[in-house]
ChimeraX commands (.cxc) that place a marker at each C-alpha (Angstrom):
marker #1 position -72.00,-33.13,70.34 radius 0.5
marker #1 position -70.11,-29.76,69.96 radius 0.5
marker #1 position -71.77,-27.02,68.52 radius 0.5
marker #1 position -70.09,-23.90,68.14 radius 0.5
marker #1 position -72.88,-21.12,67.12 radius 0.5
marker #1 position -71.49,-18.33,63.98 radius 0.5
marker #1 position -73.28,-15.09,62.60 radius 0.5
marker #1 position -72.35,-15.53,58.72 radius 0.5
marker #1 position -74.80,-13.00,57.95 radius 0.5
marker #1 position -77.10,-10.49,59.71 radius 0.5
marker #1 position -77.07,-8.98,63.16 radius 0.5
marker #1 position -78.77,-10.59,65.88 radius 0.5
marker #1 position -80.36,-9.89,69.26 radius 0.5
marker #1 position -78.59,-11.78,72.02 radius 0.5
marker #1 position -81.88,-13.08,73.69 radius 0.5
marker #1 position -82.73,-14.79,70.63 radius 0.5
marker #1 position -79.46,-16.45,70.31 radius 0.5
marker #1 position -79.51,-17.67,74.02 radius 0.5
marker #1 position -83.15,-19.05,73.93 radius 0.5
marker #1 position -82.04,-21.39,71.11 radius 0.5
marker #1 position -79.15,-22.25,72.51 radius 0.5
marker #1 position -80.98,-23.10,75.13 radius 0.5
marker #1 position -82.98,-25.19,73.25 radius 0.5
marker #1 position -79.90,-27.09,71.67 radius 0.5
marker #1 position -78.48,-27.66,75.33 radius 0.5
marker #1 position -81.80,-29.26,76.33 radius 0.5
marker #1 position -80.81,-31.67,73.80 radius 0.5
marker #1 position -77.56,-32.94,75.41 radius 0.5
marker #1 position -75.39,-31.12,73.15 radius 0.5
marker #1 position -72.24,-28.74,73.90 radius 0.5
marker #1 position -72.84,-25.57,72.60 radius 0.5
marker #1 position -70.19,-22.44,72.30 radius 0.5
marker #1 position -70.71,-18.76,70.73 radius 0.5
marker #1 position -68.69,-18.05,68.28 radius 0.5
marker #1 position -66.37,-14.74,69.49 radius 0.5
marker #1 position -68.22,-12.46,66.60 radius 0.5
marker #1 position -71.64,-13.88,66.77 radius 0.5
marker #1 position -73.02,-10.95,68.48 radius 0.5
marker #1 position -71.43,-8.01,67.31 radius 0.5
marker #1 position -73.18,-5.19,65.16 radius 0.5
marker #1 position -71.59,-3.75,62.00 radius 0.5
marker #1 position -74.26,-1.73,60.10 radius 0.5
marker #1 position -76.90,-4.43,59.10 radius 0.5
marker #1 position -74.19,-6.98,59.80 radius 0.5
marker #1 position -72.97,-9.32,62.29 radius 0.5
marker #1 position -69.39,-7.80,62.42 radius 0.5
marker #1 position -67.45,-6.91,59.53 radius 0.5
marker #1 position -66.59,-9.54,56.28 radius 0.5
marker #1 position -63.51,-10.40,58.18 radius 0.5
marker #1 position -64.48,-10.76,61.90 radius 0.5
marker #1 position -67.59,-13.08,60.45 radius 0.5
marker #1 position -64.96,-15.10,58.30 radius 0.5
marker #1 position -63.02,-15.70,60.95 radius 0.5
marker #1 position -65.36,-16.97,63.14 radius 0.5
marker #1 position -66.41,-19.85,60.35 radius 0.5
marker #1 position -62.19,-20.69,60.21 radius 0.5
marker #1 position -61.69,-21.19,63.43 radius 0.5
marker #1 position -64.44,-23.27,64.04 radius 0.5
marker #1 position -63.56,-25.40,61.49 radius 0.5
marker #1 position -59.42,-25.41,62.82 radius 0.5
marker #1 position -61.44,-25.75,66.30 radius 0.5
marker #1 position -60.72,-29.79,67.32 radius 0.5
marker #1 position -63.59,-29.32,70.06 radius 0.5
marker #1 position -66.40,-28.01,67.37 radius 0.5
marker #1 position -67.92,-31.08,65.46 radius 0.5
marker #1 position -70.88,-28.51,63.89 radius 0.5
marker #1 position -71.72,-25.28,62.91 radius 0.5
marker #1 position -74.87,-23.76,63.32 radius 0.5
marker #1 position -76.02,-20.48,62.00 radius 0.5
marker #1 position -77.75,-17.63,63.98 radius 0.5
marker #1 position -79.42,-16.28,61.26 radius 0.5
marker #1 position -79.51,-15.15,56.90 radius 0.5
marker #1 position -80.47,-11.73,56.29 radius 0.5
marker #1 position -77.42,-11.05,54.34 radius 0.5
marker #1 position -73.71,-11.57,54.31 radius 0.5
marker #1 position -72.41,-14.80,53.47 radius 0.5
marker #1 position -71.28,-13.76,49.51 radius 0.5
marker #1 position -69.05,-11.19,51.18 radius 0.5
marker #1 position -67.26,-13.79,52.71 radius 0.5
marker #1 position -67.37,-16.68,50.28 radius 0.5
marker #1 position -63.51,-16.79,49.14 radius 0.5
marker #1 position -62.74,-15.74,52.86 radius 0.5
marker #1 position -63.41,-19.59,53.69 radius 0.5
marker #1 position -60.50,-22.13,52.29 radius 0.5
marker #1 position -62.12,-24.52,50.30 radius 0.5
marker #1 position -59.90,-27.53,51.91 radius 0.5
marker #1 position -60.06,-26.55,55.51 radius 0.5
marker #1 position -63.94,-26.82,54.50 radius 0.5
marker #1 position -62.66,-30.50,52.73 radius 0.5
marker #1 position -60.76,-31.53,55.21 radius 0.5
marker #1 position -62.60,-30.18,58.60 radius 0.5
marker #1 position -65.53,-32.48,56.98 radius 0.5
marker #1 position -67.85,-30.19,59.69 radius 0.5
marker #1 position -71.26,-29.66,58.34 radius 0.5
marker #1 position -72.43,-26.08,58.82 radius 0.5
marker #1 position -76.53,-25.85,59.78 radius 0.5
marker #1 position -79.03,-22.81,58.84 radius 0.5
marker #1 position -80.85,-21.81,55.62 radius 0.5
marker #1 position -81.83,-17.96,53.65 radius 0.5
marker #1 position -78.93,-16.74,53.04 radius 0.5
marker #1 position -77.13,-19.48,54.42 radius 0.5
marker #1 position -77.44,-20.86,50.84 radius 0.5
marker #1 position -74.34,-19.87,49.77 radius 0.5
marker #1 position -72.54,-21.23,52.10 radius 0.5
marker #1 position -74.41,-24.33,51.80 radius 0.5
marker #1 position -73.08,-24.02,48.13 radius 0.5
marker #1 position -69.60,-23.38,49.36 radius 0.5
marker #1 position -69.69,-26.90,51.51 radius 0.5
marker #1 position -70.84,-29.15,48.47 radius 0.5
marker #1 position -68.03,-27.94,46.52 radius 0.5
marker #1 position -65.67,-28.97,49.22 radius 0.5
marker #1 position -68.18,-32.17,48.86 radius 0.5
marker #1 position -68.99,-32.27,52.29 radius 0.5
marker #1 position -72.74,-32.20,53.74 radius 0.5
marker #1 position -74.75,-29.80,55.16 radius 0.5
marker #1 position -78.68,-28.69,56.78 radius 0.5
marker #1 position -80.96,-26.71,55.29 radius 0.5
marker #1 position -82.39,-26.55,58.64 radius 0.5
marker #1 position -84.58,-23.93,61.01 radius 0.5
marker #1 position -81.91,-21.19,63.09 radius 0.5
marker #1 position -81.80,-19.84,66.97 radius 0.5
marker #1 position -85.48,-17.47,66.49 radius 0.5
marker #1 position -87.65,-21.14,65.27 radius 0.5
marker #1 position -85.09,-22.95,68.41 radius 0.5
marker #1 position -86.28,-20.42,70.62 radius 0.5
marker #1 position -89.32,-19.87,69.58 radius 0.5
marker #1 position -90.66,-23.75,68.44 radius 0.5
marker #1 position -88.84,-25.67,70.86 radius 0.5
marker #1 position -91.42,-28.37,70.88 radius 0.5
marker #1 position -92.93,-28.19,67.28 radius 0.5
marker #1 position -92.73,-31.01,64.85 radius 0.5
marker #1 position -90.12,-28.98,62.74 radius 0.5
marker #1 position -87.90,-28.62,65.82 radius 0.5
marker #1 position -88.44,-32.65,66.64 radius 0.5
marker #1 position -87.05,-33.74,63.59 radius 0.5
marker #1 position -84.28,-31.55,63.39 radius 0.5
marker #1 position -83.71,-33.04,66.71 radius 0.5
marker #1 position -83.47,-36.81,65.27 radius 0.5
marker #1 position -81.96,-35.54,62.24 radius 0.5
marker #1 position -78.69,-34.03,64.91 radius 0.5
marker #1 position -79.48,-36.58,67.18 radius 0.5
marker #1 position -78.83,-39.07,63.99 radius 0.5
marker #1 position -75.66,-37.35,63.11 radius 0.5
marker #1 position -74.33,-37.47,66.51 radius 0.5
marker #1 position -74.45,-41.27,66.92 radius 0.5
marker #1 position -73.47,-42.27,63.17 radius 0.5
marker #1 position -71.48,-39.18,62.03 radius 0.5
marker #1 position -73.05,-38.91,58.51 radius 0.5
marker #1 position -76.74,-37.78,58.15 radius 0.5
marker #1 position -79.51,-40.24,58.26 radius 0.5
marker #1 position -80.67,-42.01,54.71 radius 0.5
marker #1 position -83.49,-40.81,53.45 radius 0.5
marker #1 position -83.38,-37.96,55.61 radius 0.5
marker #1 position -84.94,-35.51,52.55 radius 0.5
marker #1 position -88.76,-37.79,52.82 radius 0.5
marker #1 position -88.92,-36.51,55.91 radius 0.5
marker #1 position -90.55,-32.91,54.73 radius 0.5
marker #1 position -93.09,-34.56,52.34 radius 0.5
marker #1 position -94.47,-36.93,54.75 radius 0.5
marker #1 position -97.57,-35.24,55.47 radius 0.5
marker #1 position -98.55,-34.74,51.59 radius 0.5
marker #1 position -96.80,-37.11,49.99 radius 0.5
marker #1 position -100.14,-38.95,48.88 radius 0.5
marker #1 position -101.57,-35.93,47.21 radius 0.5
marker #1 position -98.32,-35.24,45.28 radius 0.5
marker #1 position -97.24,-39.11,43.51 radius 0.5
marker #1 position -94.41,-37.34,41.70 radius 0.5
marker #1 position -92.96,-37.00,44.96 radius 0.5
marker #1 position -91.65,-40.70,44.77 radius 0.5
marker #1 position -88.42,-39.71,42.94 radius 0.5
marker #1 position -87.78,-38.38,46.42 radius 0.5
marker #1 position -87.38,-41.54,47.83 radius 0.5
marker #1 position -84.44,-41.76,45.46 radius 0.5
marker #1 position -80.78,-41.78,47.06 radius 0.5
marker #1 position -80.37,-38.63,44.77 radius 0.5
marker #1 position -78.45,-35.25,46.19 radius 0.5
marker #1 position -80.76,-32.22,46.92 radius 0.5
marker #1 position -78.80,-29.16,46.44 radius 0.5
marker #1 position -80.47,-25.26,46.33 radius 0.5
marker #1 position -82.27,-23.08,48.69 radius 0.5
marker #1 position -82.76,-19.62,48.91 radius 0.5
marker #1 position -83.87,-18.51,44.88 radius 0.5
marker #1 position -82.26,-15.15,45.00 radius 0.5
marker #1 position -79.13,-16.31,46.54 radius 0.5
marker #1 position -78.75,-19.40,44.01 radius 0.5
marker #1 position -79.37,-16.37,41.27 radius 0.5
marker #1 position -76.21,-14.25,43.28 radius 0.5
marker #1 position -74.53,-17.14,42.91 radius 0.5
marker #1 position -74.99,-18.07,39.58 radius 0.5
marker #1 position -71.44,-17.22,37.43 radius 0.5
marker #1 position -69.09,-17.67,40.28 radius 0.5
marker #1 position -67.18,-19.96,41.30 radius 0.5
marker #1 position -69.18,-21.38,44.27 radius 0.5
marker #1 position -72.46,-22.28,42.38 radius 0.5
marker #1 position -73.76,-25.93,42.88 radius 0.5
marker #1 position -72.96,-28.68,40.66 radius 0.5
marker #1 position -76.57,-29.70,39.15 radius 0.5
marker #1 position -76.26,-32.34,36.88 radius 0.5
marker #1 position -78.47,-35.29,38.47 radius 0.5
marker #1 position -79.39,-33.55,41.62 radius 0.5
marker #1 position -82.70,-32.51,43.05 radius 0.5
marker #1 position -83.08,-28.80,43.56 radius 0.5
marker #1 position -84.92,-27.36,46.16 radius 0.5
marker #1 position -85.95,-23.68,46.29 radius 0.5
marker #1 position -87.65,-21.16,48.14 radius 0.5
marker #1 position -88.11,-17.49,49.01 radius 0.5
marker #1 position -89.39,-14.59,50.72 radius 0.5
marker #1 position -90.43,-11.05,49.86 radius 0.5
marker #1 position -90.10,-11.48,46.36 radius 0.5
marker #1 position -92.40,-10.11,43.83 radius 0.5
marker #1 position -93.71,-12.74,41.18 radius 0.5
marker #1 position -91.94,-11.52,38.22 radius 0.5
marker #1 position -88.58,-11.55,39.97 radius 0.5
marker #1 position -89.19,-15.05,40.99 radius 0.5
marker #1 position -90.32,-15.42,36.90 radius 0.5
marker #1 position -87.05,-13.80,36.20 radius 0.5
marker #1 position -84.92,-16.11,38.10 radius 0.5
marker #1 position -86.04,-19.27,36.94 radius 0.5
marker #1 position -85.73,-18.11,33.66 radius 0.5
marker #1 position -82.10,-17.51,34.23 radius 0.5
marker #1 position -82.42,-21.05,35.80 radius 0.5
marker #1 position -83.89,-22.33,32.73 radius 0.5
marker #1 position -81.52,-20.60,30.36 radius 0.5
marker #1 position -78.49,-21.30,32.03 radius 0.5
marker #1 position -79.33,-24.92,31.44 radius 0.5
marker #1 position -80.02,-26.02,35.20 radius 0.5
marker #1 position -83.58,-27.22,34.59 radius 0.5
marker #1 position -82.29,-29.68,32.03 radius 0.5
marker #1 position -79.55,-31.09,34.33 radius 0.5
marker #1 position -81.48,-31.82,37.58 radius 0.5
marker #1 position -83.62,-34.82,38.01 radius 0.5
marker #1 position -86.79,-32.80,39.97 radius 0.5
marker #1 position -87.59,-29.81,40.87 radius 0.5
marker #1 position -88.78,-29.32,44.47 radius 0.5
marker #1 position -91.03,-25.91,45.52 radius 0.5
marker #1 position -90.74,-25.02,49.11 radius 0.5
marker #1 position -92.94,-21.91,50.57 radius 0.5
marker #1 position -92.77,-18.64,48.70 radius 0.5
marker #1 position -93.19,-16.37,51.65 radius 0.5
marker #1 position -95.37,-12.91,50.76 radius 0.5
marker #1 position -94.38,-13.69,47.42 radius 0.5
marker #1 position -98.28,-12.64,46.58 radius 0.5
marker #1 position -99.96,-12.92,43.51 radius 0.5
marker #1 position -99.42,-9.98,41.14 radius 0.5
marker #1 position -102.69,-9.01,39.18 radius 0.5
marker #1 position -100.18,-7.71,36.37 radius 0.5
marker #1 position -98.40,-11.16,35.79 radius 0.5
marker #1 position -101.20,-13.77,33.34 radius 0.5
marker #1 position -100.81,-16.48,34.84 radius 0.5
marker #1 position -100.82,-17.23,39.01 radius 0.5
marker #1 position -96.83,-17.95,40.80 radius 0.5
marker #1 position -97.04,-21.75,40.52 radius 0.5
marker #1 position -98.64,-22.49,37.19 radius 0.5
marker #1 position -95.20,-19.89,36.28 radius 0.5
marker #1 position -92.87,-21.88,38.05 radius 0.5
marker #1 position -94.71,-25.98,36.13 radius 0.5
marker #1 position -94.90,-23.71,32.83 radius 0.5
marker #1 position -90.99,-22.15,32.97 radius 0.5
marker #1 position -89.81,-26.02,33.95 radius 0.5
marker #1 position -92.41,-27.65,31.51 radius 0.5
marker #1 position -89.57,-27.92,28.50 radius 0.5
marker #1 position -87.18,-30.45,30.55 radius 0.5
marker #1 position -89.75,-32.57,31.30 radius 0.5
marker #1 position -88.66,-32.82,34.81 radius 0.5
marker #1 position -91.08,-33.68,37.79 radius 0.5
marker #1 position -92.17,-30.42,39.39 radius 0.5
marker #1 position -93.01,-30.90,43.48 radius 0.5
marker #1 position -95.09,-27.74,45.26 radius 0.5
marker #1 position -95.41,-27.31,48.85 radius 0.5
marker #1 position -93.01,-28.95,50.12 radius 0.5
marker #1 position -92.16,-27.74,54.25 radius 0.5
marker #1 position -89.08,-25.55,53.12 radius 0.5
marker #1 position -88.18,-22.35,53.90 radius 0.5
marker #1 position -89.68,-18.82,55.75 radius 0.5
marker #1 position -92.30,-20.63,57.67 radius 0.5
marker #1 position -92.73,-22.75,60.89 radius 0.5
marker #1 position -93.37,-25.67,59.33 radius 0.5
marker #1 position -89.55,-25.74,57.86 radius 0.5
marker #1 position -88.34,-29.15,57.86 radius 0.5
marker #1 position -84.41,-29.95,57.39 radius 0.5
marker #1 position -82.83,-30.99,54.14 radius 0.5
marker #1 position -79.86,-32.34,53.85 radius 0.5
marker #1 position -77.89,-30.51,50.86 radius 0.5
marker #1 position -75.42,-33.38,49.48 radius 0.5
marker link #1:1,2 radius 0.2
marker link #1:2,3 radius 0.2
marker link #1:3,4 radius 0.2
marker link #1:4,5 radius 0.2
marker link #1:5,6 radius 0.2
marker link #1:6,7 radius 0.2
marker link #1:7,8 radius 0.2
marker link #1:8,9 radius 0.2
marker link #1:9,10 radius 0.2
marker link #1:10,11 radius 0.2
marker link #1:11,12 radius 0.2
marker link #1:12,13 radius 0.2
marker link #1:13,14 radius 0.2
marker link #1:14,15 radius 0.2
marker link #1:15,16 radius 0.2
marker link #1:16,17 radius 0.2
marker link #1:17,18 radius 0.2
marker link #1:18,19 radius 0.2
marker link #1:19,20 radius 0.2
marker link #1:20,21 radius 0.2
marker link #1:21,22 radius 0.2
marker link #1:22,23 radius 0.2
marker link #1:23,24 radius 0.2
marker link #1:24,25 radius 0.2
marker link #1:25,26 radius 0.2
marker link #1:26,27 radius 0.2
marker link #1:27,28 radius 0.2
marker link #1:28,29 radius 0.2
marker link #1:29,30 radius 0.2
marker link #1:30,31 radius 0.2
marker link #1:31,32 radius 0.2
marker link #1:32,33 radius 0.2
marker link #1:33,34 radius 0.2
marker link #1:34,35 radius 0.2
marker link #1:35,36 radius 0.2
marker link #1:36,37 radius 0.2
marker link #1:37,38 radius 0.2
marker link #1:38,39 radius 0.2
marker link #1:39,40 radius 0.2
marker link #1:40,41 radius 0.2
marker link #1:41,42 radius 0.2
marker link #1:42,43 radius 0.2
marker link #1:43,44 radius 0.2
marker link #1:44,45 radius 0.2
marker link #1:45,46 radius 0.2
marker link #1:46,47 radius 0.2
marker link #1:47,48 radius 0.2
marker link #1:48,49 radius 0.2
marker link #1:49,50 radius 0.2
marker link #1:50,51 radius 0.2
marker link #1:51,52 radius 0.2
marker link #1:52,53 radius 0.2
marker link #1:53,54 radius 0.2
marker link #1:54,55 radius 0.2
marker link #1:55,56 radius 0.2
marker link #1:56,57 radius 0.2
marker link #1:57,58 radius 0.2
marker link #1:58,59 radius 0.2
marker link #1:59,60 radius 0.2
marker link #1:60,61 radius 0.2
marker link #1:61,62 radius 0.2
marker link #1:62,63 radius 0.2
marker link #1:63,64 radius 0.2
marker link #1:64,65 radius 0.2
marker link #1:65,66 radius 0.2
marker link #1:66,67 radius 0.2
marker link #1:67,68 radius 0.2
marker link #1:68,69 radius 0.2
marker link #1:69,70 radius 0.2
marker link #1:70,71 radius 0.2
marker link #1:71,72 radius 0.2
marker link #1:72,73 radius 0.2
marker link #1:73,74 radius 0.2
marker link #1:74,75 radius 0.2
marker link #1:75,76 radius 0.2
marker link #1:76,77 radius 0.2
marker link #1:77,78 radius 0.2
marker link #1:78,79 radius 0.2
marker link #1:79,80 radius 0.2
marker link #1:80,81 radius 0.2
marker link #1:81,82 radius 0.2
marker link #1:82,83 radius 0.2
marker link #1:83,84 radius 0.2
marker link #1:84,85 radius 0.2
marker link #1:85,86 radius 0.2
marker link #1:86,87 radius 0.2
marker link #1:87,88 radius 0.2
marker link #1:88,89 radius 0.2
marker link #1:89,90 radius 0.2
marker link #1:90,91 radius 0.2
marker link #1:91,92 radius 0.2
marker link #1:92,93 radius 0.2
marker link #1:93,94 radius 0.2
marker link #1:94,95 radius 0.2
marker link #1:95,96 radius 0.2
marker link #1:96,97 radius 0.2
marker link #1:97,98 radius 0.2
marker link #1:98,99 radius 0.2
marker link #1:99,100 radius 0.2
marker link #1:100,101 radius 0.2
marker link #1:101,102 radius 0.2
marker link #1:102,103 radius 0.2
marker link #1:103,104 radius 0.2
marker link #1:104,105 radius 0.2
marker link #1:105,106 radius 0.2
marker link #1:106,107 radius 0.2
marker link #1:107,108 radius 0.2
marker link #1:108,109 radius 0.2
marker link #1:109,110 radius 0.2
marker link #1:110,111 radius 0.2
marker link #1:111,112 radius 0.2
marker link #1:112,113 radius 0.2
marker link #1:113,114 radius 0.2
marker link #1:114,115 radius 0.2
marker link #1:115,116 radius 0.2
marker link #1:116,117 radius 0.2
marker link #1:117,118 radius 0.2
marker link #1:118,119 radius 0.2
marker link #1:119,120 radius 0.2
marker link #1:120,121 radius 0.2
marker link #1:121,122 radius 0.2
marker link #1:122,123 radius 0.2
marker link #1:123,124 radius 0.2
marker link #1:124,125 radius 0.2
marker link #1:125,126 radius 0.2
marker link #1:126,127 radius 0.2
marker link #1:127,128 radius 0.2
marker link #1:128,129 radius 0.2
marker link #1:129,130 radius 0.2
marker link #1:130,131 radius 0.2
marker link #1:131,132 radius 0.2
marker link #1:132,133 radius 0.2
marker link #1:133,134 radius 0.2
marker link #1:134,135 radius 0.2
marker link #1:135,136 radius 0.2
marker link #1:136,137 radius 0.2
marker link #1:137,138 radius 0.2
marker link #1:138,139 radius 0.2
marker link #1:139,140 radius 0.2
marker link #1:140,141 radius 0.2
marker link #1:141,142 radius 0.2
marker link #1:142,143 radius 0.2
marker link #1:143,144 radius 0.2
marker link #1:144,145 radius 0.2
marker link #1:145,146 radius 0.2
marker link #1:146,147 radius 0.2
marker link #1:147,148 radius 0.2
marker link #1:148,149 radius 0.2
marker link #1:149,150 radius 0.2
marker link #1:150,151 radius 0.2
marker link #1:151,152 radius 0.2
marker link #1:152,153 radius 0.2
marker link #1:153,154 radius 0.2
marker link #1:154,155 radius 0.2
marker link #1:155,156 radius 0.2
marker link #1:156,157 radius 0.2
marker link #1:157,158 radius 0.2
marker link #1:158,159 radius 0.2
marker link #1:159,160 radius 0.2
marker link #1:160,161 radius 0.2
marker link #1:161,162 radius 0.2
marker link #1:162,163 radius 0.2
marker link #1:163,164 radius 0.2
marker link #1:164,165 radius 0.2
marker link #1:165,166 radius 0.2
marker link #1:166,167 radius 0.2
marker link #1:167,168 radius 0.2
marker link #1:168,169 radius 0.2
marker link #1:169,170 radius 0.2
marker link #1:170,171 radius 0.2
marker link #1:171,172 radius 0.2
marker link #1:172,173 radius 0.2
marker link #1:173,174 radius 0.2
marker link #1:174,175 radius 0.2
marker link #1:175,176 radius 0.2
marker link #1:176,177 radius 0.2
marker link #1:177,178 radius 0.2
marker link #1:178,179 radius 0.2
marker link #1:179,180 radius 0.2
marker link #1:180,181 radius 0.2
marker link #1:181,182 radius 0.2
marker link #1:182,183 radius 0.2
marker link #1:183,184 radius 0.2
marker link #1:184,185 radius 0.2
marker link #1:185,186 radius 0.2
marker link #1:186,187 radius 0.2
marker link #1:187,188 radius 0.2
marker link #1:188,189 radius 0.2
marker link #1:189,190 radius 0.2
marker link #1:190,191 radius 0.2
marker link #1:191,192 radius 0.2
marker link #1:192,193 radius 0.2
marker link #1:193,194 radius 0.2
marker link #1:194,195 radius 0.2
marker link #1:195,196 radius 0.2
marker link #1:196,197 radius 0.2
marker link #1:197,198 radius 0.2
marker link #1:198,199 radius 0.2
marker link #1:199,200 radius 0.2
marker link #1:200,201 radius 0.2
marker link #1:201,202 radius 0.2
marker link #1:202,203 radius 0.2
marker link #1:203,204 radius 0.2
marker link #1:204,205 radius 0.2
marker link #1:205,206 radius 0.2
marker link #1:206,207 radius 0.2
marker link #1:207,208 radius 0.2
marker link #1:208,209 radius 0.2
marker link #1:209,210 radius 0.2
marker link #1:210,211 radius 0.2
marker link #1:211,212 radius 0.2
marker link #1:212,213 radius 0.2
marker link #1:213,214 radius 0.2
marker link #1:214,215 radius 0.2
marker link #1:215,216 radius 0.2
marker link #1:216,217 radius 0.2
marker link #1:217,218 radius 0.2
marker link #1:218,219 radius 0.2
marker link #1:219,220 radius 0.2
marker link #1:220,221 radius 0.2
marker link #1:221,222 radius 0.2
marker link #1:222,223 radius 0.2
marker link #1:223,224 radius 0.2
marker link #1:224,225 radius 0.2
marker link #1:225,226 radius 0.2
marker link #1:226,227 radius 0.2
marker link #1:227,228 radius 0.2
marker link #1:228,229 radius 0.2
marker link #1:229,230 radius 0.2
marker link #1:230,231 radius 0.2
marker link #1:231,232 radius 0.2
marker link #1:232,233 radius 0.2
marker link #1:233,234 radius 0.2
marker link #1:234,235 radius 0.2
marker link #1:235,236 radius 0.2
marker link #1:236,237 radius 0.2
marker link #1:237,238 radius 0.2
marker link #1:238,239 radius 0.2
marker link #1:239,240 radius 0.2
marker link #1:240,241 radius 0.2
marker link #1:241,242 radius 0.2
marker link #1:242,243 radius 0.2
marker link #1:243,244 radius 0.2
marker link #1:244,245 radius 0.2
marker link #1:245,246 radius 0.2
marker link #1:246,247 radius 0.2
marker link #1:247,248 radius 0.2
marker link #1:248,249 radius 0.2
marker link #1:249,250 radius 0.2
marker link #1:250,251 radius 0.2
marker link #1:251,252 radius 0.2
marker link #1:252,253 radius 0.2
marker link #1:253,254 radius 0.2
marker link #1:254,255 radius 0.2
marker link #1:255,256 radius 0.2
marker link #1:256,257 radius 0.2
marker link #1:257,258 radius 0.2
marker link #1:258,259 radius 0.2
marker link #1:259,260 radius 0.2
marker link #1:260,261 radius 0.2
marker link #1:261,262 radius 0.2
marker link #1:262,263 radius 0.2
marker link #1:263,264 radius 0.2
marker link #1:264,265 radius 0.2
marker link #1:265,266 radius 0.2
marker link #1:266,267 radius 0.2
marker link #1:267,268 radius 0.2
marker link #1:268,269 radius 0.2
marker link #1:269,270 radius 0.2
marker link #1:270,271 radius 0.2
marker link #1:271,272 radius 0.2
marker link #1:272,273 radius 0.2
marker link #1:273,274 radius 0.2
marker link #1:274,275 radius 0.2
marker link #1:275,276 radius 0.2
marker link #1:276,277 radius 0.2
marker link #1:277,278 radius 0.2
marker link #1:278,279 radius 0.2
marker link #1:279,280 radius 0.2
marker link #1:280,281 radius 0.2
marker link #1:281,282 radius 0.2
marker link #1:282,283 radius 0.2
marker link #1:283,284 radius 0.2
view
């Protein structure tokens, strides 16, 4: 398969980008750097434009089946309405990464076509053999061979804990997960490029985030109506979001009390996010 590699978002080091290309190319696959993936604008990887117009021409690009993502940080909002909505539609090339890779990820399922919530070159580089990186690798290797994602794809994250958490069987529901990173969604929220909820699964997760922001943004979630329209709710990790000694009650009771009103299914822990063990989702 051909992978062309973009920078959406945040500057990266070179060596990290080749080491995970590296690892993709140990998988059989065709890989190509995008022309701005490298560059360095500020905290950026290039300005709004040159990163835009890396993600367009892959997509125009009839020798790049997938894009992959070097890294979040921060960037893809600036370049949201950059990206034409039916070249997205009608390029029907899923884009791969997660963080702030969210909105983009939002951008794709409102040209209704797939993406992965997936692990980025520093875990490729870093994890080439770890059980994350393996089922990414089936999860591509899938995609490759059938050109649509595998079914079922979104048990593969609870598999290890799925006994302890029986709620959990809604996921083995043909049912769309859409969300990701919580403070992106919240960006996101009152544009034109948030999800459509109504009957999905949403998945979220975060990093760096003190409790009562996370507190505040499911409350907007809540308020706005979200909570009430999805079928689950799906916790992934929460990373250095620690416990605040000021806020009564501790992060995840928060999150079951905020959701308790819809009466929706509320699943913690699940392998998503700002961790190793980061398994790929398949927003859709």
């Amino acid at each position: 398969m051909k992978i062309r590699i973009v920078s959406p978002a945040g500057s990266i080091k070179s060596r990290v980008v080749e080491a995970g290309m590296a690892t993709l190319r140990s998988w059989g696959h065709d890989v190509t750097l995008a022309a701005n993936a490298l560059e360095s604008y500020g905290r950026f990887a290039g300005t709004p434009e040159e990163r835009a117009s890396d993600i367009v021409e892959a997509l125009r690009d009839p020798d790049v089946d997938l894009l992959w993502a070097t890294r979040g940080g921060y960037g893809c909002m600036q370049i949201l309405d950059m990206i034409p909505l039916d070249l997205v539609r009608e390029a029907k090339k899923p884009i791969v990464g997660y963080s702030d890779i969210t909105a983009l990820h939002a951008l794709w399922h409102k040209a209704g076509v797939k993406s992965l919530h997936a692990p980025m070159m520093k875990h490729l580089g870093e994890e080439p053999t770890h059980r994350t990186t393996r089922t990414l690798r089936e999860v591509v290797a899938y995609y490759e061979k059938h050109g649509q994602f595998p079914p079922r794809h979104n048990g593969l994250f609870v598999r290890d804990w799925n006994a302890e958490h029986p709620e959990a069987q809604i996921l083995a529901d043909e049912v769309a997960f859409v969300g990701g990173n919580l403070s992106v969604l919240s960006g996101l929220h009152g544009t034109p490029y948030d999800y459509d909820y109504e009957g999905k699964i949403l998945f979220v997760e975060d990093i760096s985030e003190s409790p009562y922001k996370i507190d505040r943004m499911m409350q907007q979630l809540r308020l706005m109506g979200v909570l009430d329209k999805v079928r689950a709710l799906v916790c992934g990790h929460f990373t250095g979001c620690d416990e605040d000694p000021l806020m009564p009650v501790k992060l995840w009771d928060n999150i079951r009390w905020i959701a308790s009103p819809s009466g929706i299914p509320v699943i913690m822990g699940a392998h998503i996010g700002h961790e190793v063990e980061n398994f790929p989702v398949v927003v859709g």
